[in-house]
MARKOL-837179 format. One record per residue: x, y, z of N, C-alpha, C in turn; residue in three letters. Coordinates in steps of 0.001 Angstrom, whole numbers, padded with zeros to 6 digits, always signed. Example, Ala and Ser with C-alpha at 12.3 -4.5 7.8 and 13.67 -1.06 7.14 Angstrom:
# residues 2
+013190-005690+007800+012300-004500+007800+013200-003300+007800Ala
+012850-002250+007080+013670-001060+007140+012900+000030+007870Ser
This chain:
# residues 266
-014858+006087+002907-013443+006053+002528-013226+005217+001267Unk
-013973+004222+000658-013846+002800+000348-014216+004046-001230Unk
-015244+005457-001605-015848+005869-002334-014632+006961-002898Unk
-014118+007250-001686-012331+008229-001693-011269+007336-002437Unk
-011264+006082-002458-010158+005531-002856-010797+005025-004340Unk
-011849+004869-004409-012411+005021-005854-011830+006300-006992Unk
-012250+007495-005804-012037+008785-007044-010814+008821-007027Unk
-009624+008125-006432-008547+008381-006101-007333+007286-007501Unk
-008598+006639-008015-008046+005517-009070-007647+004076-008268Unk
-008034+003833-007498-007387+002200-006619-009052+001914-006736Unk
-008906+000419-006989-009655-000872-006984-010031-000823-005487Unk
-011816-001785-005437-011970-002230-004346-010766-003226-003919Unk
-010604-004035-004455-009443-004972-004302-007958-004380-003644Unk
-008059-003256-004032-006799-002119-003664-006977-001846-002447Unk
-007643-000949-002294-008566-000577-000764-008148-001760+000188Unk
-008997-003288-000335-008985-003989+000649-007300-004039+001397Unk
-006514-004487+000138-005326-004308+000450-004615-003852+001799Unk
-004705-002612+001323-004329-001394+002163-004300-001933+003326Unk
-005880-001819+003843-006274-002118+005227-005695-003277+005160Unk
-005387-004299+004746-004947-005839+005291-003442-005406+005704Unk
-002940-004691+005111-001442-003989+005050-001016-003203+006555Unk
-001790-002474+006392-001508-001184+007600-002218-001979+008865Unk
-003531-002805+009342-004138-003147+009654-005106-002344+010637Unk
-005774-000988+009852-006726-000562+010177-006880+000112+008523Unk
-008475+001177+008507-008663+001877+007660-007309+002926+007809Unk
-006866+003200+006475-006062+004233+006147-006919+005629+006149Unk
-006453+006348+006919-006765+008242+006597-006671+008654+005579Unk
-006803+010159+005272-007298+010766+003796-005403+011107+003079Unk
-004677+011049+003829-003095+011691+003738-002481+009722+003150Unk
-003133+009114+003989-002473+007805+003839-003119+007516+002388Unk
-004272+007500+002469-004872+006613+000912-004129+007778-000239Unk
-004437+008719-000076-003563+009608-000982-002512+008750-001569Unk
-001323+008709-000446-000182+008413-001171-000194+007000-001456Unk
-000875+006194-000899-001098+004709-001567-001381+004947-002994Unk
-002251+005673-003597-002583+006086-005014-002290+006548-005432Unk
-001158+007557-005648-000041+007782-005870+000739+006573-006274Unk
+001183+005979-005163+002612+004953-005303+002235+004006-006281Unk
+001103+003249-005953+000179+002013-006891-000179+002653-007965Unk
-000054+003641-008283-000691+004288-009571-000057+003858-011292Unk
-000425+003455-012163+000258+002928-013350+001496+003729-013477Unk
+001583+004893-013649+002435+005810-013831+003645+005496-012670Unk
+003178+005490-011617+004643+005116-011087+005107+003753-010119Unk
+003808+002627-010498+004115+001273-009778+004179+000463-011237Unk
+004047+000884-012412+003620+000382-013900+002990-001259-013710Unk
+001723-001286-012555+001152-002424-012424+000879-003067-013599Unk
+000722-002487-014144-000176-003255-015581+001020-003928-016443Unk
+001820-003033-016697+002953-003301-017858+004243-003512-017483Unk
+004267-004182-015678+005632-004427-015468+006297-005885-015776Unk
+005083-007123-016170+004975-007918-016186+005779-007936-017824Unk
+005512-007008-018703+005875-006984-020374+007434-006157-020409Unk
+007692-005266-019209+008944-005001-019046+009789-005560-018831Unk
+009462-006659-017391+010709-007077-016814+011246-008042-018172Unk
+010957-008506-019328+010765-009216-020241+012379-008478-021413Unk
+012451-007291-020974+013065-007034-021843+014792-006632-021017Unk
+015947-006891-022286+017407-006861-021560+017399-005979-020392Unk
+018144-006015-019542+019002-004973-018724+019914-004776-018218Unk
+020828-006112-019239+022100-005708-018793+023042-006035-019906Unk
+024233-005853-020019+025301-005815-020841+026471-005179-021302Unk
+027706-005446-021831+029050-004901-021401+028997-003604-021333Unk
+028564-003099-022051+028546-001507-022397+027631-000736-021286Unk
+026905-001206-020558+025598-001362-019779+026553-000197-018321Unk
+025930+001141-018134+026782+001937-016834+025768+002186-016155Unk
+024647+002044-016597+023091+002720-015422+021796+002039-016232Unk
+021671+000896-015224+019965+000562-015845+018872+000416-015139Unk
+018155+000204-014691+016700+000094-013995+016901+000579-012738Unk
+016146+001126-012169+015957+001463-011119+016873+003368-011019Unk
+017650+004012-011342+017837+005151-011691+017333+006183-012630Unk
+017369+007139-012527+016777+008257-013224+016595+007959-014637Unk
+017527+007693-015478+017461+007291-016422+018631+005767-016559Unk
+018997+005531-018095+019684+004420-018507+021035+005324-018408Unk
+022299+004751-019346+023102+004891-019015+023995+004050-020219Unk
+025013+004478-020848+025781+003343-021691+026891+004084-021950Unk
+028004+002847-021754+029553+004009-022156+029778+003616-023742Unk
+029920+004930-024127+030417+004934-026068+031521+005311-025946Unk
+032640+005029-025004+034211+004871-025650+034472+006539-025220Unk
+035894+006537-025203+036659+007765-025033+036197+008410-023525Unk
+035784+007677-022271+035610+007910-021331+034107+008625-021049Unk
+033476+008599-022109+032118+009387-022432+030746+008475-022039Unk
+029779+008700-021528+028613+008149-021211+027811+009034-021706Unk
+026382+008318-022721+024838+008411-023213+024282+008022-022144Unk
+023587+009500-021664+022538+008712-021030+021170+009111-021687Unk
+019960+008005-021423+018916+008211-022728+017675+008230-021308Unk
+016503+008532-021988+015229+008173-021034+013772+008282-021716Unk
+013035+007508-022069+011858+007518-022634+011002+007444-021892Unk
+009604+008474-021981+008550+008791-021055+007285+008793-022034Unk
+006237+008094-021345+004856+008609-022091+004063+009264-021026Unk
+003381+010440-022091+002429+011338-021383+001261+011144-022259Unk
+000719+010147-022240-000517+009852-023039-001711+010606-022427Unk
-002338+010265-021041-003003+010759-020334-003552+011980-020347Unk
-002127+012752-019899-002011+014211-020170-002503+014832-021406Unk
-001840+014841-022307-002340+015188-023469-002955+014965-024132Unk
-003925+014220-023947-005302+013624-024013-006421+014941-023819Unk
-006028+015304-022494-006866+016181-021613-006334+018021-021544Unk
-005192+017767-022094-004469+019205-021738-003371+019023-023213Unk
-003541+019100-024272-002007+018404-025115-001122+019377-025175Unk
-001169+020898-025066+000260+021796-025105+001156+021470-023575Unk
+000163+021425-022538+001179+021427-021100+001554+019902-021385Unk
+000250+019266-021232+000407+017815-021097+001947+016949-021776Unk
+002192+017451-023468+003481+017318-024198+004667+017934-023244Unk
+003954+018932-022983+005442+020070-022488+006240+019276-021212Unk
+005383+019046-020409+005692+018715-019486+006417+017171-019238Unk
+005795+016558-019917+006679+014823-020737+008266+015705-020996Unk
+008433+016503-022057+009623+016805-022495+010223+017120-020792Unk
+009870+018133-020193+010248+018122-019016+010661+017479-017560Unk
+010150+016481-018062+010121+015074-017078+011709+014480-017081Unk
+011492+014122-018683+012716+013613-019062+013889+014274-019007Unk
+013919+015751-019650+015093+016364-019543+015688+016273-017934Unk
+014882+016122-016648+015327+016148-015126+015729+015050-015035Unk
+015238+013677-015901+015663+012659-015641+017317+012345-015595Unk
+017466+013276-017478+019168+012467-017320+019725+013912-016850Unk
+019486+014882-016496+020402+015727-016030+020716+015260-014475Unk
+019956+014566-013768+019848+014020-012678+020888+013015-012397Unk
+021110+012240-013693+022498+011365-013485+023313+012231-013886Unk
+023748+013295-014420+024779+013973-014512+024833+014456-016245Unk
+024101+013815-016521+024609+014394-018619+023668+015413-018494Unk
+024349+016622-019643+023782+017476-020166+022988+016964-021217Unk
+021520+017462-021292+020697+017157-022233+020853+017884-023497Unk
+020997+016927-025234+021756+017451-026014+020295+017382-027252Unk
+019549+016302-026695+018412+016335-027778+017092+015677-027501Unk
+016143+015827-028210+014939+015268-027847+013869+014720-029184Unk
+013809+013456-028632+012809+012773-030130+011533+012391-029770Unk
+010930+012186-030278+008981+012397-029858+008559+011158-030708Unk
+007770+010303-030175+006880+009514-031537+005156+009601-030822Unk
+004596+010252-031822+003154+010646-031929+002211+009405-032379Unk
+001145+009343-031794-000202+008806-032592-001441+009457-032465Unk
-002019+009774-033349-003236+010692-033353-004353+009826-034015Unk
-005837+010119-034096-006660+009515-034688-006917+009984-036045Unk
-007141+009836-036734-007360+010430-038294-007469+012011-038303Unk
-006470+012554-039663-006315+013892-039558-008056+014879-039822Unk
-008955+013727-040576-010013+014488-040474-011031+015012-039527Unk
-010583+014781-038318-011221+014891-037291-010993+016258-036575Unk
-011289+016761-036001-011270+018015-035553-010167+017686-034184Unk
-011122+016454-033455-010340+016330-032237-009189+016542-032569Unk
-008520+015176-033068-007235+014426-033670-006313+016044-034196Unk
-006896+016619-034799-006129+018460-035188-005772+019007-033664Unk
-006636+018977-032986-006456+020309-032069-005086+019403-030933Unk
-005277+018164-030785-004616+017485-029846-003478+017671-030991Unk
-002971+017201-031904-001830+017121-032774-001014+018734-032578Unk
-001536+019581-033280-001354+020907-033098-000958+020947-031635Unk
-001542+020899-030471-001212+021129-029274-000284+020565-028612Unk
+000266+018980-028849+001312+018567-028522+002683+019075-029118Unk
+002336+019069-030347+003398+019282-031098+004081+020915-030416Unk
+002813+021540-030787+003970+022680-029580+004282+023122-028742Unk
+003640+021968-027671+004238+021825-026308+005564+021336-026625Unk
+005606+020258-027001+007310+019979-027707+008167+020675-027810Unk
+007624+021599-028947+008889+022418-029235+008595+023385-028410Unk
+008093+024172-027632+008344+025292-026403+009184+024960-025783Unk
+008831+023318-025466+009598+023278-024054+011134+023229-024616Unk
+011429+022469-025514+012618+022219-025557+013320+023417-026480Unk
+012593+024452-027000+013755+025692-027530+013678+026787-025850Unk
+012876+026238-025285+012845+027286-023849+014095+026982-023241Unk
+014147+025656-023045+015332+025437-022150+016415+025255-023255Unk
+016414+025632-024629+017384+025550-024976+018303+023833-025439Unk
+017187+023019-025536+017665+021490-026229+017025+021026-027075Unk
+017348+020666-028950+016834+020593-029724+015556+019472-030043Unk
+014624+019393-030454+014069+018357-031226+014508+018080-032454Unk
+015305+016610-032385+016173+016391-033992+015697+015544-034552Unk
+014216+015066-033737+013507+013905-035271+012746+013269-034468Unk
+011673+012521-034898+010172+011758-034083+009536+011160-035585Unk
+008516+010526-035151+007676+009948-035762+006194+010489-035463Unk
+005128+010164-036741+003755+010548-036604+002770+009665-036997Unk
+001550+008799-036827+001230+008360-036778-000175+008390-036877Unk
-000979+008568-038175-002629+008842-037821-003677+008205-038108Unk
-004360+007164-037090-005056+006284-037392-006243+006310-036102Unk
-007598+005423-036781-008919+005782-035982-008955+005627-034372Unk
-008021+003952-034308-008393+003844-032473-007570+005211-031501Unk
-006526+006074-031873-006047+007053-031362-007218+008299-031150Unk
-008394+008115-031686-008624+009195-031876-008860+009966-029886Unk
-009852+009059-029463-009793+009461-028061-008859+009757-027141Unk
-007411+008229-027114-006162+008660-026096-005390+008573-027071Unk
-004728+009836-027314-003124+009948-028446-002382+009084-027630Unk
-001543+008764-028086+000170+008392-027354+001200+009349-027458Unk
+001715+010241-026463+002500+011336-026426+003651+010469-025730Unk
+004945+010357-026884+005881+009678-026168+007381+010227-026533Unk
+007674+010660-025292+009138+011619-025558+010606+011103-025057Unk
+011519+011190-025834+012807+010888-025401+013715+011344-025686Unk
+015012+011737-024463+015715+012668-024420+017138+011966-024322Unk
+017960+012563-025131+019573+011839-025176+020605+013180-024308Unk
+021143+012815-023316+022474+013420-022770+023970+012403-022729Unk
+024698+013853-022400+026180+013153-022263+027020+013701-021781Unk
+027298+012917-020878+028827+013217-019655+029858+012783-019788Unk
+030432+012674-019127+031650+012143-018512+031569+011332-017860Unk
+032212+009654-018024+031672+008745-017292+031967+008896-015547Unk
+033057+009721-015066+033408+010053-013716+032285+010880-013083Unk
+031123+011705-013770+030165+012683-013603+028927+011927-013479Unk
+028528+010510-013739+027670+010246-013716+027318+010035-011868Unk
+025903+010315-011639+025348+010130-009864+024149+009642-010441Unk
+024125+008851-009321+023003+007410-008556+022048+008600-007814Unk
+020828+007798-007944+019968+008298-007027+020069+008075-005268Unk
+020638+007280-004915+020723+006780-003784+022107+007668-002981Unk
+021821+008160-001340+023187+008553-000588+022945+007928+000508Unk
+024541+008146+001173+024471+007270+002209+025479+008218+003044Unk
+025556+008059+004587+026179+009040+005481+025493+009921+006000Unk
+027162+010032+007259+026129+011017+007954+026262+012418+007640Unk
+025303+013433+007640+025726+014798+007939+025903+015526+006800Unk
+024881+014672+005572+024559+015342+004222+023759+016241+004622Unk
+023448+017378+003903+022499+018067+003691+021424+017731+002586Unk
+019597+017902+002913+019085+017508+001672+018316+019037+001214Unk
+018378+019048+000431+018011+020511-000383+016868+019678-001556Unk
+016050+020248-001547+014953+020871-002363+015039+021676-003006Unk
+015028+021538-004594+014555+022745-005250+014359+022608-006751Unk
+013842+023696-007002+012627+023423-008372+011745+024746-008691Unk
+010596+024453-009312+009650+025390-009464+008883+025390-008585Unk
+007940+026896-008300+007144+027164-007200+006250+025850-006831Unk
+005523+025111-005847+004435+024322-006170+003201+025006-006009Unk
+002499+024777-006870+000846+025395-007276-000222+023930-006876Unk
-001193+024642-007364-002326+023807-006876-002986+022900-008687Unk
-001603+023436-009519-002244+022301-010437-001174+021128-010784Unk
-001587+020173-011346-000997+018729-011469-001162+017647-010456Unk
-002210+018382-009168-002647+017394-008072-003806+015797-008983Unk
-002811+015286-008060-003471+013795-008940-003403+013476-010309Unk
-002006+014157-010784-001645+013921-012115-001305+012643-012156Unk
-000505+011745-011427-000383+010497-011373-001560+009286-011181Unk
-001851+009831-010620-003369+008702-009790-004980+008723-010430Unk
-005172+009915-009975-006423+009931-010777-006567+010302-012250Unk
-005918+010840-012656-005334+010913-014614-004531+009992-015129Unk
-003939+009231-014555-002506+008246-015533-003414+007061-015066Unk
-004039+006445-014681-004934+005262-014416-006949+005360-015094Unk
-006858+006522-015502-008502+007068-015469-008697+006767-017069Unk
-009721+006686-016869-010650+005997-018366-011087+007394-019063Unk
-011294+007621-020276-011847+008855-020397-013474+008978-020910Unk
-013757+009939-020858-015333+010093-021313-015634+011402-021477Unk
-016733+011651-021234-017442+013127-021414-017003+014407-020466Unk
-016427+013723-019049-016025+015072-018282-014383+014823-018171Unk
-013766+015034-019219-012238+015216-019538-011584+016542-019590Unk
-012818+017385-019620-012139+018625-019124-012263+018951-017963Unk
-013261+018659-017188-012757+018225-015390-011504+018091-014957Unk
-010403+017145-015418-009706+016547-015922-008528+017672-015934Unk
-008426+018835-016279-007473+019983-016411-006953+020006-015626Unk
-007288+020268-014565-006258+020585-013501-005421+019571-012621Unk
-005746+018410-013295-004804+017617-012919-003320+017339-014098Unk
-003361+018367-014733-002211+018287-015425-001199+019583-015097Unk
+000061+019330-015250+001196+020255-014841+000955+021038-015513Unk
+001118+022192-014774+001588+023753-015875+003448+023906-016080Unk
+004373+023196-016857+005290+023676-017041+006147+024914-016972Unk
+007762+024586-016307+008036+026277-016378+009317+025568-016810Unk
+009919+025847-018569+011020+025445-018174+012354+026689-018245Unk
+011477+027799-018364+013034+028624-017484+013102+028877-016016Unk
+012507+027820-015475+012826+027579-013872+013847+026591-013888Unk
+013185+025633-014994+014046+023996-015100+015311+024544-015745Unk
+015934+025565-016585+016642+025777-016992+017549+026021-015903Unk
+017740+027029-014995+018270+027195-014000+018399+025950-013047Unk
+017706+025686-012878+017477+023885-011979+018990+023199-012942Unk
+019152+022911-013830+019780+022229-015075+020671+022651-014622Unk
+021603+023889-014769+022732+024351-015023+022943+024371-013448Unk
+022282+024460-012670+022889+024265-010893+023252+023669-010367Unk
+022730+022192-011131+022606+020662-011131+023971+020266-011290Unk
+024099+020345-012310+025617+020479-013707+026563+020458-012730Unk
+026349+021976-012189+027735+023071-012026+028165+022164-010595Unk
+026964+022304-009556+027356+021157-008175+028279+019790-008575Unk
+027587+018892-009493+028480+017780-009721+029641+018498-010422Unk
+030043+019254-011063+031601+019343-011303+032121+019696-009872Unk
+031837+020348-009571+032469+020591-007719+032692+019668-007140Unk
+031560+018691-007581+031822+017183-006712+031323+017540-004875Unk
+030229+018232-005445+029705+018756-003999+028028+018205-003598Unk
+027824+017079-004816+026481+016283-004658+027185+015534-004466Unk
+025821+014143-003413+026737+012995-003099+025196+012097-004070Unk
+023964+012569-004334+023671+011934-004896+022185+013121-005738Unk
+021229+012421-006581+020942+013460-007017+019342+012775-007111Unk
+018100+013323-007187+017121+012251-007769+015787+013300-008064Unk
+015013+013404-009670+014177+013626-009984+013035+013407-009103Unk
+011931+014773-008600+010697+014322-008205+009677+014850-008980Unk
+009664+013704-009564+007935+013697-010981+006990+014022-010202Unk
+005835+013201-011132+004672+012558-010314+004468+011998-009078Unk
+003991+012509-008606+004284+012327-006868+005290+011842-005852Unk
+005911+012372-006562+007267+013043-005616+008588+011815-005899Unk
């Protein structure tokens, strides 16, 4: 088990954990989602220590940490909501889905508090353009980018690029998406009461992007990175398109009581 929670991205130290936690060995369903949850990508062990470091609050301040995305009122009863995601990992190993699917992340994020998504900005780093790698990953993000976001119909209106040697192995694929509501339209991830209904729904689930969080967003890279494929999402965003506008249309009804993105493991 101790060799399972290895390929799974958790530390011996992790492992031990666990068991001190639960107080027996964890099963193959349990360590799963321990690596999952602890996973950089969605416990940000490493870099929560350089986060908590930065503001999160202030007058203008309508949604910050811990919800789908941020949140800020700009006057005339109107709320920005913003959300920045990196898919470094991914597109490392996969860069057209790997990009695509970052753009996709985010766009669920702020439609999730309630804004319509109006635009999307990207900042790139690649390793030197003379490299073959550094081309094919550049080329490949870049139009995962723009697929995703003329698919569903929300612009890319500006990013940055960046090409220098230590990128050459892990790019930095980093995407961010601006929406805007109505500050009365904005929803919390969180409900409460009795006698909600919870509904599910989304794109089909397939058998790829397993251990996109855990064993890819924590994993070192090397020689078997194309192993590595099928732990990245295959994007659909005229599924997400429909998802979007269903989303929307419920909160004007005022017939959600709350709403919440499931990424990377769930």
């Amino acid at each position: 088990m101790r060799s399972q929670a290895r390929e799974l991205g958790l530390t011996d130290a992790e492992y031990d954990l666990i068991c001190e936690k639960i107080g027996r060995r964890p099963n193959g369903l349990e360590l799963a989602v321990f690596s999952l949850m602890w996973s950089e990508h969605c416990a940000y062990k490493h870099s929560k220590k350089l986060l908590g470091r930065l503001p999160t609050e202030g007058p203008h301040l309508l949604m910050g940490p811990g919800e789908n995305a941020g949140a800020v009122d700009v006057g005339d009863g109107l709320a920005v909501a913003f959300k920045v995601e990196s898919h470094n990992h991914p597109s490392a190993v996969e860069p057209f889905q790997g990009a695509a699917t970052g753009v996709g992340g985010i766009l669920r994020d702020v439609f999730a508090v309630g804004a319509r998504p109006i635009a999307v900005l990207d900042s790139l780093r690649f390793g030197e353009l003379d490299s073959q790698r550094s081309r094919y990953l550049l080329d490949g993000a870049v139009s995962g980018i723009g697929h995703y976001g003329n698919s569903i119909g929300v612009p890319t209106v500006g990013g940055e690029v960046y090409f220098e040697g230590p990128y050459e192995q892990n790019c930095l694929v980093n995407a961010m998406c601006l929406g805007i509501a109505p500050q009365e339209r904005l929803t919390r991830s969180a409900a409460a009461g009795l006698g909600n209904h919870l509904v599910l729904m989304g794109a089909r689930t397939g058998r790829d992007g397993i251990g996109g969080a855990s064993v890819l967003a924590s994993a070192e890279f090397g020689d078997d990175d194309a192993d590595k494929r099928p732990t990245v999402q295959i994007g659909d965003p005229f599924e997400e398109k429909k998802v979007m506008e269903a989303c929307l249309e419920l909160l004007d009804r005022e017939l959600l009581a709350s709403l919440q993105d499931l990424g990377a493991a769930g």
